[in-house]
C-alpha positions as CSV (number, residue, x, y, z in Angstrom):
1,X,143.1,240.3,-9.5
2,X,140.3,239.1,-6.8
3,X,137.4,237.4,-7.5
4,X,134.6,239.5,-6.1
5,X,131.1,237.4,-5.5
6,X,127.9,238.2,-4.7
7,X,126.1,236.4,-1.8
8,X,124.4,234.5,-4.5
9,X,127.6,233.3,-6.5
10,X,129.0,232.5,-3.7
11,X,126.2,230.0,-2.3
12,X,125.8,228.1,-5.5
13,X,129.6,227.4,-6.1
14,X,129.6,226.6,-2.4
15,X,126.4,224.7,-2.9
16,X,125.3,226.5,0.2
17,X,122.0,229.1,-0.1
18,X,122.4,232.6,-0.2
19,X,121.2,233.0,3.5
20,X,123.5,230.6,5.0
21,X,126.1,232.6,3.3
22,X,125.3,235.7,4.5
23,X,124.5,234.8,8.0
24,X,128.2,232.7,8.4
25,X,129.7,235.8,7.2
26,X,127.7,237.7,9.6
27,X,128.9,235.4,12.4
28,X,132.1,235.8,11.0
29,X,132.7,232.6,10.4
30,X,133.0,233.3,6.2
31,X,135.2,235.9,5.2
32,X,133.8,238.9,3.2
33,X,132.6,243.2,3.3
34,X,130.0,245.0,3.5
35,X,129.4,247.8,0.9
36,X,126.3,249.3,2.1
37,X,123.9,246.7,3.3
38,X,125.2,244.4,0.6
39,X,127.8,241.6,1.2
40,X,130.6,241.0,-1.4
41,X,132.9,238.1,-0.6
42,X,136.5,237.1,-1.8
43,X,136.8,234.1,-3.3
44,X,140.6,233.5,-2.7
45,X,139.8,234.4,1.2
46,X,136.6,232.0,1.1
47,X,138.9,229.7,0.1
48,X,141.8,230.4,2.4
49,X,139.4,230.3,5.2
50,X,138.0,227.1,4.3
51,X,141.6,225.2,3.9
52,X,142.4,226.9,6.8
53,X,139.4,225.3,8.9
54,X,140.1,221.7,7.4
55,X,143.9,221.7,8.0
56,X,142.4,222.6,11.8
57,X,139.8,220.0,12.3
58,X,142.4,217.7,11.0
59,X,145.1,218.6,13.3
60,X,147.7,218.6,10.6
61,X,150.1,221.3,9.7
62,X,151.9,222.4,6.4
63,X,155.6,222.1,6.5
64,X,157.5,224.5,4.3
């Protein structure tokens, strides 16, 4: 089952505050959903996201 967070759960086990959160999810840069004018994130897709943007700054690829 997913892990649903609020803006605020996510920033403090990102270590991140709550409006950097919502304003990289915003930009699109942080996966997540709006429901209503409230944002509600994924944590298995933050943290798909975020391997996803390390394995590309390092230029590496998983081999299967």
């Amino acid at each position: 089952m997913a892990k649903i967070m609020k803006p605020k759960e996510l920033a403090e086990f990102l270590r991140l505050t709550r409006e950097t959160v919502c304003k990289l999810a915003a930009e699109g840069k942080l996966p997540g959903f709006k429901i209503g004018r409230s944002w509600r994130f994924d944590l298995d897709e933050v943290l798909k996201r975020i391997g996803e943007a390390q394995c590309n700054r390092s230029g590496g690829s998983s081999v299967a």
